[in-house]
C-alpha positions, 0 to 999 in steps of 0.5 A, a space after each residue: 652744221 657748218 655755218 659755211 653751208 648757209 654762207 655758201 646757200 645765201 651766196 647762189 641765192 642772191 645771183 638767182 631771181 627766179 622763185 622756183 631757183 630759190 626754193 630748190 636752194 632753199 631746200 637743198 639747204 634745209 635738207 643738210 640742216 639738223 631738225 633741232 637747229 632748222 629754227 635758227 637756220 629759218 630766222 637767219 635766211 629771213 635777216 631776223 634772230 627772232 620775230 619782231 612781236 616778241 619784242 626782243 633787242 636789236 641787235 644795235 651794232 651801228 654802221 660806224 661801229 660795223 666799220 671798226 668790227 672789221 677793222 679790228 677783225 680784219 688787221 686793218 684801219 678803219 679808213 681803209 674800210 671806209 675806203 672800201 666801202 665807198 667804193 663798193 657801197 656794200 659793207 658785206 662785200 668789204 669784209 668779203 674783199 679784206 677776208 680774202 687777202 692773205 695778209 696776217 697781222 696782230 691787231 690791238 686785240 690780238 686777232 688775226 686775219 686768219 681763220 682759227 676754227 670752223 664756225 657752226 650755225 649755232 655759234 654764229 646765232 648764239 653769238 648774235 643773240 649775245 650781241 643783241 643782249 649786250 646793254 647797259 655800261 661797256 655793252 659797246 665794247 662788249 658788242 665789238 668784241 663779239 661781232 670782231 671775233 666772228 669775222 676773225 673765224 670767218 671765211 670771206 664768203 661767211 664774213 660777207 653774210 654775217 656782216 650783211 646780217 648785223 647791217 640788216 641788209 640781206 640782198 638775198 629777197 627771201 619772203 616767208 611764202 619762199 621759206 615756207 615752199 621750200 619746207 612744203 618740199 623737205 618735210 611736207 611731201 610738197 605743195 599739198 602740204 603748204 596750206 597746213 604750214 601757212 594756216 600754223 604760221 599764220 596762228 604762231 607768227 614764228 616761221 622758225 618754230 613752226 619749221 621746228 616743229 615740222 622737222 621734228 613731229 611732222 605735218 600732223 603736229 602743224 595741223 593740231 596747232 591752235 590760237 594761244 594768248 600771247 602769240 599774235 594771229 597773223 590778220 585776216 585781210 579783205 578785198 575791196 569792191 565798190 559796188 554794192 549789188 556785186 558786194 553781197 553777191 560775192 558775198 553769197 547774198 547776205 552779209 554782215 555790215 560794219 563800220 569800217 572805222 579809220 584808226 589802229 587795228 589792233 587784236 588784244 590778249 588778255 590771260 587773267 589780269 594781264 593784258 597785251 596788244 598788238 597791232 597789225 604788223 603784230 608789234 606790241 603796242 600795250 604802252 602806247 595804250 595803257 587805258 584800252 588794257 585797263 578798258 579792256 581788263 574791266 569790260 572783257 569777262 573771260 579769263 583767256 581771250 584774243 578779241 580785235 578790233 579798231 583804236 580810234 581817237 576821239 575829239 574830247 570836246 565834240 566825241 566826233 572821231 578823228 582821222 588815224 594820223 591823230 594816233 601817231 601822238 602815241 607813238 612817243 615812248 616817254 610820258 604817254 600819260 599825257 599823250 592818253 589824256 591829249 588825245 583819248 581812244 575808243 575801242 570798236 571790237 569786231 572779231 573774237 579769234 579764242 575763248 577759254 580755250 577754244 579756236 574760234 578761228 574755225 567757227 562761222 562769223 555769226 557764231 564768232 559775233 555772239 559770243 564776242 557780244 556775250 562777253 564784252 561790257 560796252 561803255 561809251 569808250 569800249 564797245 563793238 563795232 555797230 553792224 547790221 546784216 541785210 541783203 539788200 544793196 540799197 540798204 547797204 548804200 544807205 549804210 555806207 553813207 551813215 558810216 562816212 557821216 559818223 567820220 568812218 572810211 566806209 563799211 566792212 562787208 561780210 559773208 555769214 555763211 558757213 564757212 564764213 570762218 577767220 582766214 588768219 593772214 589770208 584775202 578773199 571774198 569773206 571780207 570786203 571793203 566798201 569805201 571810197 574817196 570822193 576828191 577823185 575820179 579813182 574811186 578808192 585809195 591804195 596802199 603801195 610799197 616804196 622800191 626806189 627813189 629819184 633825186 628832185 629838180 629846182 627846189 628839190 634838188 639834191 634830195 629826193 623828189 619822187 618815189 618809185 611805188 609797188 604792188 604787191 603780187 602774192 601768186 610771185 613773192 614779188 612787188 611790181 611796180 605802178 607809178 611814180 609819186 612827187 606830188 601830196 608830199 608837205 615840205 617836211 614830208 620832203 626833208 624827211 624823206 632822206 633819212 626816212 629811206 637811208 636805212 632801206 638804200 641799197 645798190 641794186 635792185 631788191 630780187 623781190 622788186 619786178 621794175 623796167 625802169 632804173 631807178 636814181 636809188 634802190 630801196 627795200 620794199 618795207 615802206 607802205 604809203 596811201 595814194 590817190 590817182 586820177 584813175 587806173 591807166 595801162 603802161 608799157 614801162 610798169 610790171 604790176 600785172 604785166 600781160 593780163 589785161 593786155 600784152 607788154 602793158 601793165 597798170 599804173 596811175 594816172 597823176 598818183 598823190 601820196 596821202 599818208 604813210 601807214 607804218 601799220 602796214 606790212 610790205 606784204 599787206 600792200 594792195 595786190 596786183 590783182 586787186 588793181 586789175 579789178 580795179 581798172 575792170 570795174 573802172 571801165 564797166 563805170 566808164 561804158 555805162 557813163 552817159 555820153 556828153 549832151 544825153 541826159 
């Protein structure tokens, strides 16, 4: 397959904002593409060579070094780019610009600026793959070579991606419910088969294998898809409510309680004397936690099983549990020996996703729990979450409270009906979160995605001093925006703020980002931040549910406060725009039932 026919795709897509133009490009595009490679082209239209759990190498080509890759392929200096690029402020678009020049010139490696053969789909990925495998001694020149050799065989259209690609900063916005709309349109018979693809992907987590197999067995090859240790399931999500009455409604009368404890989710695999964890962005974090693989190796008894639950550290004097910031000291990846014993963990398993063999995705929670609890040794450290199940609301406010005494968020309430079954990568009303924080009058925190920064005043200025937050809206594909934040942020929060955003920066505005306002900078939306407001308000100037609850307004927070950033969160874990409408519904409920001032 020609790889100019990606190039040329990629390069409509990023003049197009609406979903549905995207999806018939995309189609369009699948539909010219060979099944046996439909993998390579899914993983290359998402930015990525693989998925970030199998934990490969990046492909670590810096942007210094980009300039002199296009240097070299392009028979120019390297100032020259550098000029370029200061002036377009898009690598992509240099090499684009210097591509379609005609000069031909020898450089020192003897490339030229002419095309000398057809690049494929498979030449440019197999050559990426062997850039990002490129280690050790001389894997620098190594890297430049290869990365060189492509642009040189590259058309200006096809130099532009490729670049963007190794850079990282695709401008196209596609998100993987787009991808897998456009293969529900090619191979499934249309939106009828979207469901099968979703419930495949949310159990493999590998979008390109999942279009493979679709393309080459078909729908129903997806729907014999199961669990398989080793390959993280993609988490079930939860709404969030805070009354308890209409909790255990929503929840079908009665329901199971849980702690909801603040630290790590983490699903665990083990397959004989091996151990793996992932966390909830499904990146493999087993060497950050060393001793829950060996809790886990001596108190799990099944041969094959994926269990999750919640890492929580511990004060080792007190044993109180301690906030999930304490975690980050296992972020370091050299002697994490010491960090286990500076700063030890507790196990809280909740749920039970495969056993030997079975799905247990598909069966009811009570029956996941009985035999998570029939397989589990508990010891001080390594245990499962404590629960009760009631359908009274008063004792589920007396559980709560219990909860955040013993250090925990709140509760976690689920239904136990039966089709109470585990909804991998989905929200809904299966489960739901019970807490609250009561240093404000907004009920409850968010957590919100980064889309643009603006430039502070006074003692902040000439850094960054305030971010532009989102929404995420699931129905779009889309992150609206909500507020601005400037305040919560320690002095260093805001030192670091700029390297912290510099990887993210772009020049205009992410297709995937839906704001009125200008932003002093753009960013990609992958950053997730908690915040806390005064209360939910309406506003002309944000889009987050923009036209639902009144005409040309939508929600914002009134004085937003960052608490902390959760880098365990993906962009599209964020809260949901309908999860705030809820939110400012139930708001004004609790606002209308107020006693007026002077009544009793």
């Amino acid at each position: 397959m020609p790889f100019k026919l990606l190039a040329e795709t990629m390069d409509r897509l990023e003049l197009v904002s609406a979903r549905t133009q995207m999806i018939a490009l995309l189609a369009n595009l699948f539909k010219s593409t060979p099944p046996e490679i439909i993998d390579k082209v899914v993983y290359l239209v998402s930015g990525v060579l693989w998925p970030d759990w199998k934990g490969m190498p990046e492909l670590g080509v810096s942007e210094k070094l980009l300039i002199k890759v296009i240097s070299l392929a392009c028979n120019v200096s390297e100032s020259q780019v550098e000029q370029l690029v200061k002036n377009t402020g898009d690598l992509g678009k240099a090499a684009e610009t210097l591509k379609g020049k005609a000069q031909v010139k020898v450089s020192l490696f003897t490339f030229t600026q002419g095309v000398s053969r057809e690049l494929t789909v498979s030449s440019v990925y197999n050559t990426l793959v062997k850039i990002a495998q490129a280690q050790g001694e001389g894997s620098r020149d190594l890297k430049i070579r290869l990365a060189a050799g492509l642009l040189r065989d590259a058309s200006p259209k096809e130099a532009k991606f490729i670049v963007r690609f190794i850079e990282g900063k695709l401008r196209a916005g596609i998100g993987d419910a787009t991808i897998m709309d456009a293969l529900a349109v090619v191979y499934g018979g249309g939106s009828a088969a979207r469901p099968v693809i979703e419930r495949a992907y949310n159990l493999r987590s590998d979008l390109g294998e999942v279009a493979k197999i679709l393309a080459i067995e078909g729908l129903e090859s997806l729907k014999r898809i199961k669990p398989e240790v080793g390959i993280p399931i993609r988490p079930m999500l939860a709404e969030r409510h805070n009354d308890p009455k209409e909790i255990l409604a929503k929840a079908g009368g009665i329901a199971l309680i849980e702690y909801k404890y603040d630290g790590e989710r983490a699903q665990i695999h083990k397959k004989g004397n091996k151990i793996v964890i992932y966390s909830r962005r499904l990146e493999n974090i087993t060497h950050q936690y060393p001793d829950v693989a060996e809790m886990a190796l001596s108190n799990i008894n099944a041969d094959e099983v994926i269990v999750e639950g919640e890492i929580v550290a511990y004060d080792k004097d007190t044993g109180e549990l301690l906030p999930f910031q304490e975690l980050m000291h296992r972020k370091r990846k050299h002697d994490i020996h010491i960090v286990v014993k500076d700063y030890p963990v507790k196990v809280f398993l909740f749920d039970l996703l495969y056993l030997n063999g079975e799905d247990y995705t598909v069966k009811p929670i009570i029956e996941r729990r009985t035999a998570l609890e029939k397989i589990v040794r508990e010891t001080e450290d390594f245990m499962v979450a404590k629960y009760i199940k009631t359908s009274d609301p008063e004792e589920l406010e007396k559980f709560f409270m219990q909860a955040i005494s013993e250090g925990c968020e709140g509760v976690m309430v689920k239904a136990i009906h039966k089709d109470s079954i585990y909804q991998a990568g989905a929200r809904g009303w299966l489960w739901i979160k019970f807490k609250r924080d009561y240093r404000s009058e907004m009920i409850d925190t968010v957590d919100l995605v980064v889309v643009g920064a603006f430039y502070g005043k006074g003692r902040r200025g000439g850094k960054f001093g305030t971010l532009l937050m989102a929404a995420y809206n699931p129905e779009k594909d889309m992150f609206e925006t909500v507020c601005k934040v400037g305040s919560g942020f320690k002095d260093e929060d805001l030192d670091k703020l700029q390297d912290l955003l510099k990887p993210y920066i772009r020049s205009k505005k992410h297709p995937r980002v839906d704001a009125e306002m200008e932003a002093d900078v753009w960013v990609d939306p992958i950053l997730v931040a908690e915040i806390i407001g005064a209360e939910l308000t309406l506003s002309p100037i944000h889009t987050c549910a923009k036209g639902v609850l009144k005409p040309d307004a939508g929600i914002s927070i009134r004085f937003p406060r960052f608490i902390r950033w959760r880098p365990d969160k993906r962009p599209e874990d964020a809260t949901t725009s309908q999860e705030l409408v809820e939110m400012y519904q139930r708001q004004l409920k609790k606002v209308a039932k107020a006693p007026v001032e002077g009544e009793a």
